[in-house]
C-alpha positions as a Markdown table, in Angstrom:
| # | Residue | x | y | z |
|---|---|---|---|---|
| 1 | Unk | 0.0 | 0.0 | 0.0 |
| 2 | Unk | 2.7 | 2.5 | 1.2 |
| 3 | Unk | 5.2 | 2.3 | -2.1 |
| 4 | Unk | 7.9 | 4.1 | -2.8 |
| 5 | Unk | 5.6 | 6.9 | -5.4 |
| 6 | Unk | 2.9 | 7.3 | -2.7 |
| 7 | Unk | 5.2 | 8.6 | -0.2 |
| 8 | Unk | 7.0 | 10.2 | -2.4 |
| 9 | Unk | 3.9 | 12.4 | -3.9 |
| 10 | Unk | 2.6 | 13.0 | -0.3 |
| 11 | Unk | 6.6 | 14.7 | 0.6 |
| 12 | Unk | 6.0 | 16.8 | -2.6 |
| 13 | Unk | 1.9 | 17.9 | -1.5 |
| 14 | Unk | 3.1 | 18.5 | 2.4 |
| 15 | Unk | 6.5 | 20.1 | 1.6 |
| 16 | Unk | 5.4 | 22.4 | -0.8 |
| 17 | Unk | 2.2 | 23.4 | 1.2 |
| 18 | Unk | 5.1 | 23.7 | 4.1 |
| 19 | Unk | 6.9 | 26.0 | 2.3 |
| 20 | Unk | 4.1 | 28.3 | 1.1 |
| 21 | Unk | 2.8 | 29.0 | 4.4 |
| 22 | Unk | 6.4 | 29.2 | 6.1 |
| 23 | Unk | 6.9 | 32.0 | 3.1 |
| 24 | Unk | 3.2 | 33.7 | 3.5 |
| 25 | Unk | 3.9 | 34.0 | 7.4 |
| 26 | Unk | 7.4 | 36.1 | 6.6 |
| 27 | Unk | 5.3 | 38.3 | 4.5 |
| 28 | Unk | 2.5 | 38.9 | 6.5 |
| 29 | Unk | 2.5 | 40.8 | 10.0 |
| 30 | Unk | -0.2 | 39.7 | 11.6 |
| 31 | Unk | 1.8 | 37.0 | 14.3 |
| 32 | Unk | 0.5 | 39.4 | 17.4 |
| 33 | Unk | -2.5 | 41.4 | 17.4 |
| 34 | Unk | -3.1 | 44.7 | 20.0 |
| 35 | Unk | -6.7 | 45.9 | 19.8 |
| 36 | Unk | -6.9 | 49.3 | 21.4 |
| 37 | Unk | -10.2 | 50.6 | 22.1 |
| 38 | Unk | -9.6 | 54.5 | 21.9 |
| 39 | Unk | -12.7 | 55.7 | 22.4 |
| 40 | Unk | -12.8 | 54.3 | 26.2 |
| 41 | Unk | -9.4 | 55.7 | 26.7 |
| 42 | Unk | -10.3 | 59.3 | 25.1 |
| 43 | Unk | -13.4 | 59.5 | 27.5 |
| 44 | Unk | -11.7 | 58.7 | 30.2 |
| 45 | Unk | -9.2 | 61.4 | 29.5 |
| 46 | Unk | -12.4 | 64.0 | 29.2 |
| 47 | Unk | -13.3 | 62.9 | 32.6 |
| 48 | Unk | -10.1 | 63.2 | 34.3 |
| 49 | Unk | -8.1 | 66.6 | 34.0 |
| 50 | Unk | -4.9 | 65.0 | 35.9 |
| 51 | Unk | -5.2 | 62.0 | 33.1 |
| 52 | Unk | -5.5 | 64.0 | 30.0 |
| 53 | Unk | -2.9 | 66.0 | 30.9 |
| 54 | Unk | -0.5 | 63.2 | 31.2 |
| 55 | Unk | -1.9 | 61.2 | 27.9 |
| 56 | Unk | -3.0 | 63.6 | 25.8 |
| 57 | Unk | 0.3 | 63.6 | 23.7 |
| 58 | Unk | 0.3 | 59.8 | 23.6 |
| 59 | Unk | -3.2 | 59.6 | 22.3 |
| 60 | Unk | -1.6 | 61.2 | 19.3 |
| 61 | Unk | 2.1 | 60.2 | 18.9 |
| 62 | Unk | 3.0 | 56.5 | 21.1 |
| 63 | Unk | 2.2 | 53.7 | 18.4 |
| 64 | Unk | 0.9 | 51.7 | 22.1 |
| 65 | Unk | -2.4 | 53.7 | 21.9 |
| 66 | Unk | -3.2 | 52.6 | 18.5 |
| 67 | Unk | -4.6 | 49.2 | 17.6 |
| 68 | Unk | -1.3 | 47.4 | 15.8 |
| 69 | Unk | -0.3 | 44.2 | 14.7 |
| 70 | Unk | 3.6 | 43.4 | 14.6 |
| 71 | Unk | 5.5 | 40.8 | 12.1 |
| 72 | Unk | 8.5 | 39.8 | 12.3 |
| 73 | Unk | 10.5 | 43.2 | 11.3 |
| 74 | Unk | 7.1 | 45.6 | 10.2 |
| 75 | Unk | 4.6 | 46.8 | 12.9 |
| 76 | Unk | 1.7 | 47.7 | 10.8 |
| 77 | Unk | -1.8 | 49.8 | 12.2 |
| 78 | Unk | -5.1 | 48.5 | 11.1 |
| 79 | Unk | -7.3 | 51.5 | 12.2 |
| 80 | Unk | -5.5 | 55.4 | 12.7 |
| 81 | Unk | -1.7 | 56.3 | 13.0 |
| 82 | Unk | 0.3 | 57.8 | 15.0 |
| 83 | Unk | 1.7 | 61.7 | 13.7 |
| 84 | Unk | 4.3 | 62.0 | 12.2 |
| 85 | Unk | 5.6 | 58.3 | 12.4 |
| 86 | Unk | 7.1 | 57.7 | 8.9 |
| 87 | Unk | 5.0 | 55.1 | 8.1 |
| 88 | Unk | 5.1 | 53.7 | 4.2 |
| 89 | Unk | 2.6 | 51.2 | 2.5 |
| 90 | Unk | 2.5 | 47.8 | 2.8 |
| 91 | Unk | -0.6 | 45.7 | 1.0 |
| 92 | Unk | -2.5 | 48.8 | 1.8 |
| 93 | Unk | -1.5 | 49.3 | 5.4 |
| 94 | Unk | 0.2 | 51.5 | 7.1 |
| 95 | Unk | 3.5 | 50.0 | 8.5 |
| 96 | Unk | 6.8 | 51.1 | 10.0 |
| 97 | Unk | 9.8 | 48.8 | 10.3 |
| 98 | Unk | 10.6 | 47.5 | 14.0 |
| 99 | Unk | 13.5 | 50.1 | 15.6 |
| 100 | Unk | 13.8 | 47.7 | 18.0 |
| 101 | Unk | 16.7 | 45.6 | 16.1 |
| 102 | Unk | 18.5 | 48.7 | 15.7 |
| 103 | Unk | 18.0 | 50.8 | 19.2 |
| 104 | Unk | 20.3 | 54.1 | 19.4 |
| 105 | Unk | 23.8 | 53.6 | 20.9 |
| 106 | Unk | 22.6 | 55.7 | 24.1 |
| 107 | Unk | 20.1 | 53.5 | 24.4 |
| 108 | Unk | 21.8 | 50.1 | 24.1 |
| 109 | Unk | 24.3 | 50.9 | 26.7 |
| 110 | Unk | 21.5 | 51.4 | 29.3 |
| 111 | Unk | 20.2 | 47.9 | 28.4 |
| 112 | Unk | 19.7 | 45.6 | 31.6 |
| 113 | Unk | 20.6 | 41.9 | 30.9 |
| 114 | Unk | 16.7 | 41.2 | 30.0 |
| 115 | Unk | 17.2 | 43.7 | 27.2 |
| 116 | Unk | 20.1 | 42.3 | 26.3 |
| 117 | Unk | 18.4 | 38.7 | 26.1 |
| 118 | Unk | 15.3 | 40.1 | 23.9 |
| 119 | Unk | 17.7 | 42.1 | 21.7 |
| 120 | Unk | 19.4 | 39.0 | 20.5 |
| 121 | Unk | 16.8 | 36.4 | 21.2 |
| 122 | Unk | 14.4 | 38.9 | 18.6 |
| 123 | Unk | 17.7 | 38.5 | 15.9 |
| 124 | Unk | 17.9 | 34.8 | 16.8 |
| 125 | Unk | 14.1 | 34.9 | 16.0 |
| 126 | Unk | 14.7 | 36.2 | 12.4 |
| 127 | Unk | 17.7 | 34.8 | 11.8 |
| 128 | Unk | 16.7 | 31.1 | 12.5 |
| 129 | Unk | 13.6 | 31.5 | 10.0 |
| 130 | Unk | 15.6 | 32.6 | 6.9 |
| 131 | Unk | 17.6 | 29.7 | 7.6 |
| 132 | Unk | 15.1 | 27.6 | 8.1 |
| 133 | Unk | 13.3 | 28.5 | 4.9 |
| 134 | Unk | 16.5 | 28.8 | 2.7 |
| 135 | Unk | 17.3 | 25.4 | 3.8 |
| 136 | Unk | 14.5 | 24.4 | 2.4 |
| 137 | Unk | 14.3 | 25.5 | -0.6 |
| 138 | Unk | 17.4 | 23.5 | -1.0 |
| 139 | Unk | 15.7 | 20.5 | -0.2 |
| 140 | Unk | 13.3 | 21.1 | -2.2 |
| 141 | Unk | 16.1 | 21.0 | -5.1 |
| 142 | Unk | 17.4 | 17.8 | -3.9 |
| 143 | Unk | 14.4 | 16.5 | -3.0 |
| 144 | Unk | 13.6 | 16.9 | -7.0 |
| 145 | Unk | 16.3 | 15.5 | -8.4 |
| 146 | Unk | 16.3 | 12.3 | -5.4 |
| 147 | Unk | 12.8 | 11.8 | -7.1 |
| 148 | Unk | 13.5 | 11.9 | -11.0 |
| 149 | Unk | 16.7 | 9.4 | -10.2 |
| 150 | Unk | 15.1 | 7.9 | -7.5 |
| 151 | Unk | 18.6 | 7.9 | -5.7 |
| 152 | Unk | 18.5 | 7.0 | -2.2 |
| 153 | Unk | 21.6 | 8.8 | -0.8 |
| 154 | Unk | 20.1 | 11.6 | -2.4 |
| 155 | Unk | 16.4 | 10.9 | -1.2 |
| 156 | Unk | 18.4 | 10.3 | 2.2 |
| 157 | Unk | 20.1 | 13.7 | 1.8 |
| 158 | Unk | 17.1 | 15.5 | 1.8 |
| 159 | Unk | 15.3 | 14.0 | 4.3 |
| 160 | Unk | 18.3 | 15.0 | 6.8 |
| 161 | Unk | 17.6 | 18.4 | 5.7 |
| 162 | Unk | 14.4 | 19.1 | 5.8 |
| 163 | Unk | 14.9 | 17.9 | 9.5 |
| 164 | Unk | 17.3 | 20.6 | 9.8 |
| 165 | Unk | 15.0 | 23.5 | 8.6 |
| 166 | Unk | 12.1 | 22.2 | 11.2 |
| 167 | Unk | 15.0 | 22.4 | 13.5 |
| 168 | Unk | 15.8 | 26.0 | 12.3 |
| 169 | Unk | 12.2 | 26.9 | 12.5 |
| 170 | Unk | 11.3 | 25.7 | 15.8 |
| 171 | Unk | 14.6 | 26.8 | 17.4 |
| 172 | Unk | 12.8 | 30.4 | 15.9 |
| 173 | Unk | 9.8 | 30.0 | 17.0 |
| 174 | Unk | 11.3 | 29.1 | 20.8 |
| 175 | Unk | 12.8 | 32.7 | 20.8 |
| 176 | Unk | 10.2 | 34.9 | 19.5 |
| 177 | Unk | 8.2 | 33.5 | 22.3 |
| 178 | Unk | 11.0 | 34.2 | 24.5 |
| 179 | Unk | 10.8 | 37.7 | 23.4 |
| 180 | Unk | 6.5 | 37.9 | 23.9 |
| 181 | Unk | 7.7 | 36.7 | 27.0 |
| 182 | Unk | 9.7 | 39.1 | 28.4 |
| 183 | Unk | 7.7 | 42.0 | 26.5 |
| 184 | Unk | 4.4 | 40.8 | 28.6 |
| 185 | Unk | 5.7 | 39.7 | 31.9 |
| 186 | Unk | 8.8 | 40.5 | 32.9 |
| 187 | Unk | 10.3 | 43.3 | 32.1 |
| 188 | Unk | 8.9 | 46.4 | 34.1 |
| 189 | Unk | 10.3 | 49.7 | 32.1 |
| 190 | Unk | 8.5 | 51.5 | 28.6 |
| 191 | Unk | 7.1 | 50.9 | 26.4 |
| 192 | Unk | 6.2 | 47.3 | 28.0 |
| 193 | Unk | 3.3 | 45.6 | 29.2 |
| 194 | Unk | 3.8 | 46.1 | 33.1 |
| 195 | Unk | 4.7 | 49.6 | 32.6 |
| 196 | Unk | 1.4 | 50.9 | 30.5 |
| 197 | Unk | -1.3 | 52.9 | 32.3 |
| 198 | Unk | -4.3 | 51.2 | 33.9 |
| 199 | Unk | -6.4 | 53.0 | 30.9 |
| 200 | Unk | -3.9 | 51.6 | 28.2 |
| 201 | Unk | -4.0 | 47.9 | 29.8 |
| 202 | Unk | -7.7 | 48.3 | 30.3 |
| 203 | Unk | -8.4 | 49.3 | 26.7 |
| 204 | Unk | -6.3 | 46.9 | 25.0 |
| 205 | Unk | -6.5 | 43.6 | 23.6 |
| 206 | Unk | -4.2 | 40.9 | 22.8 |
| 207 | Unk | -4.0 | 38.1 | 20.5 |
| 208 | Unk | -2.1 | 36.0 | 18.6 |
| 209 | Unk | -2.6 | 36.6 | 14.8 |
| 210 | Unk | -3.6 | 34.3 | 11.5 |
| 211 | Unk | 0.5 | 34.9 | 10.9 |
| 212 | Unk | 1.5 | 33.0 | 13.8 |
| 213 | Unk | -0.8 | 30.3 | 13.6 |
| 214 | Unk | 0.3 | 30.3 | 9.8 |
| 215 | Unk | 4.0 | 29.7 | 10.3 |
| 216 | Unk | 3.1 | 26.4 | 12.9 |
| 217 | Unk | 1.2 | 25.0 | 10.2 |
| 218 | Unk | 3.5 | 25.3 | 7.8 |
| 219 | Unk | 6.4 | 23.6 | 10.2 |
| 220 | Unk | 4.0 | 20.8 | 10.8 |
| 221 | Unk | 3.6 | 20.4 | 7.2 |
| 222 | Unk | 7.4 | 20.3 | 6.7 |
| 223 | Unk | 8.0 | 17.6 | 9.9 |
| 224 | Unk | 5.4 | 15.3 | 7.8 |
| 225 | Unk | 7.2 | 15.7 | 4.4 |
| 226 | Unk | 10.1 | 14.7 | 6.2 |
| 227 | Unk | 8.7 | 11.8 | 7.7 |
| 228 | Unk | 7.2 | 10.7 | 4.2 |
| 229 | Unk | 10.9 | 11.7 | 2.8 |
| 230 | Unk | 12.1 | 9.5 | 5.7 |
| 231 | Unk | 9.8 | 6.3 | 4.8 |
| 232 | Unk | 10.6 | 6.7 | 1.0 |
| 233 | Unk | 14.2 | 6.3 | 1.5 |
| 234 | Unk | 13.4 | 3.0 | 2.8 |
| 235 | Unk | 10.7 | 1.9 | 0.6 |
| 236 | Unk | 13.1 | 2.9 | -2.0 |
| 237 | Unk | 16.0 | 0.9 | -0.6 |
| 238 | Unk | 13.1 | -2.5 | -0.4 |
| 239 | Unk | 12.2 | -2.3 | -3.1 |
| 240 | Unk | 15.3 | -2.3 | -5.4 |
| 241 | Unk | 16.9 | -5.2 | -3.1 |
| 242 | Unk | 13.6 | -7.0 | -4.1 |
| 243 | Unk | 14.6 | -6.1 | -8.1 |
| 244 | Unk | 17.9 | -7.2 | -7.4 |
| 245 | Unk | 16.5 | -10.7 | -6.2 |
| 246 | Unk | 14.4 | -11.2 | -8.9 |
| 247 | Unk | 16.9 | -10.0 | -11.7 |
| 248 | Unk | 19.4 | -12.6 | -10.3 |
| 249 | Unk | 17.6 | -15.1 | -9.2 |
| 250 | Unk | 17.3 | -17.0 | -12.6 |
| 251 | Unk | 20.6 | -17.5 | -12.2 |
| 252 | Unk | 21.2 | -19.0 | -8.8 |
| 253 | Unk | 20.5 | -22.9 | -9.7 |
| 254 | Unk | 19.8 | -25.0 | -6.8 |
| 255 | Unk | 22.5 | -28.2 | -6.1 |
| 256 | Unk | 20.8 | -31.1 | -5.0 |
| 257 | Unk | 23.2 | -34.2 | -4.0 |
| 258 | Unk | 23.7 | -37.0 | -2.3 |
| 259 | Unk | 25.4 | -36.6 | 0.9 |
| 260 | Unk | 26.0 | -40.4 | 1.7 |
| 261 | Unk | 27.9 | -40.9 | -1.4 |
| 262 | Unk | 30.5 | -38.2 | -1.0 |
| 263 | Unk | 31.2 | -40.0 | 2.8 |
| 264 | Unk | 34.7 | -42.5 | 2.4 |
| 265 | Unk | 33.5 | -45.8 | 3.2 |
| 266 | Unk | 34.7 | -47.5 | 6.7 |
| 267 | Unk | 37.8 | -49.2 | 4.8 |
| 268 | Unk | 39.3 | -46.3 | 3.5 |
| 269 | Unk | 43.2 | -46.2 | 4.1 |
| 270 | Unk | 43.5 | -43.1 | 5.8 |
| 271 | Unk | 46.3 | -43.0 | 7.8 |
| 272 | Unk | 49.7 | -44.6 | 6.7 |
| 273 | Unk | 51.1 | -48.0 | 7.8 |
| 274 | Unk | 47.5 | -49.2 | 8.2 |
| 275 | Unk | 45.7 | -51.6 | 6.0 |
| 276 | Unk | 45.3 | -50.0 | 2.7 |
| 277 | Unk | 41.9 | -49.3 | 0.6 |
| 278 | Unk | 40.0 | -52.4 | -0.2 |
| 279 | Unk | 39.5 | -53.1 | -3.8 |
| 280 | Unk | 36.7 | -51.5 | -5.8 |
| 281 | Unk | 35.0 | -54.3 | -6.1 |
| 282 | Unk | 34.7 | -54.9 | -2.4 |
| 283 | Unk | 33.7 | -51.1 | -1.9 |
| 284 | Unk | 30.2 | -50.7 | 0.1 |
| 285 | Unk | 31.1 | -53.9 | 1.6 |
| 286 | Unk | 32.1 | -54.3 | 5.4 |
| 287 | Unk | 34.9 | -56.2 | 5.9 |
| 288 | Unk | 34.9 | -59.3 | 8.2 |
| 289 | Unk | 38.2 | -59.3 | 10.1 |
| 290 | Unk | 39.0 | -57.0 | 13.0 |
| 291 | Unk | 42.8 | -56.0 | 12.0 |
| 292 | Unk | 41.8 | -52.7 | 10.0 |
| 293 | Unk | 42.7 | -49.4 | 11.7 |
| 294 | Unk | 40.7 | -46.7 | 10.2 |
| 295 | Unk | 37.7 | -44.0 | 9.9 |
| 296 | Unk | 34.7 | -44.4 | 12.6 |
| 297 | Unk | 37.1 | -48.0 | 14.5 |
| 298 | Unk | 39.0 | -45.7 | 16.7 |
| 299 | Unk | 39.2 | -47.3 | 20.2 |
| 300 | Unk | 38.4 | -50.6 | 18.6 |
């Protein structure tokens, strides 16, 4: 049931379904979602002098009181944006590229060690995907060619390295929740979680995006087309041994002889200085005296 084509075709359906999604998930920004309800937080600010005072240049400037969703490198705004943010086009939204992987020297060099950690743990994010999905697209190469010369070392080759990319990808997916991590619940300084207003945290909503769920699809897809790759390589390897077996074994005629008559009869003269062989005439026949000293009389 499970030949060698069948598994093959399902590696090609799940790796290249892998691979769009993996691809559509880079592209897209929607992996975190922050729904800001500005109205509530604009009302509040009418009812409170002391509050509007101290929000009512964030309203219009800090991208945290706008509803956002971030990608990888883009944080784009699905409903206003802020003044005077440099924002530029993308699919018809508004986005801005993350500052975050490039902070200001002043600012790096005030970094605590959890700052330090998301810094590189948000480049080991990125990082890790491109790998993951250039590797890949290398296996996806060798993954043709394994198939046209159905070449196990080559069918072999490829299942190692898909392996690798789900390593890539998962080892990137690990960090980037590292980084939600330490945005949300630990660290305690702006422009994170713990440090918004009670209005801000009160008014906002957070999610994960279609991205995100996107991306663990696609790596899912990619484990199984590695698993298939996996299970090819040996259905592959079966089934030529079984050729092999059936192309030879025409030739492998079958020797069918009679034991007993290649066994030297009791008489034989084997060692020197005994009674020699009897006579061919008198072979097959037991002798009648005792002075013989040969095969099977030891001890005699």
């Amino acid at each position: 049931m499970w030949s060698s084509p069948l598994l093959l075709s399902l590696t090609s359906v799940f790796g290249l379904l892998g691979l769009a999604l993996i691809t559509l998930a880079l592209a897209t920004d929607s992996w975190t979602d922050y729904q800001v309800n500005r109205r509530e937080i604009i009302n509040a600010m009418n009812r409170n002098t002391e509050l509007n005072a101290r929000l009512k240049d964030n309203v219009v400037r800090n991208p945290l009181y706008f509803s956002r969703s971030y990608g990888l490198f883009l944080v784009c705004f699905t409903d206003a944006v802020p003044s005077d943010i440099g924002s530029f086009s993308k699919f018809g939204s508004p986005c801005i590229w993350n500052d975050d992987y490039y902070p200001l020297d002043a600012a790096y060099e005030k970094y605590d060690s959890l700052q330090i950690y998301r810094y590189y743990a948000m480049w080991g994010a990125a990082i890790l995907y491109l790998l993951g999905l250039v590797v890949f697209i290398i296996c996806s190469i060798f993954g043709m060619v394994g198939c046209w010369r159905r070449s196990t070392k080559i069918v072999l080759t490829t299942a190692l390295l898909m392996l690798f990319s789900v390593m890539f990808l998962a080892g990137s997916m690990a960090c980037w929740h590292l980084v939600n991590y330490l945005e949300r619940h630990v660290l305690d300084i702006p422009p994170f979680y713990k440090s918004w207003e009670p209005i801000l945290k009160q008014g906002t909503r957070f999610s994960y995006g279609w991205s995100y769920v996107v991306s663990w699809v696609g790596i899912a897809f990619i484990l199984l087309a590695s698993t298939f790759m996996l299970l090819s390589y040996k259905k592959i390897k079966e089934e030529e041994e079984r050729a092999f077996e059936a192309k030879h074994g025409a030739y492998m005629m079958p020797n069918y002889y009679d034991k007993s008559s290649a066994m030297m009869p009791y008489g034989y003269g084997t060692y020197g200085g005994y009674p020699t062989a009897y006579p061919a005439a008198y072979y097959g026949q037991y002798p009648v005296g005792t002075g013989y000293y040969g095969y099977m009389t030891y001890g005699r």
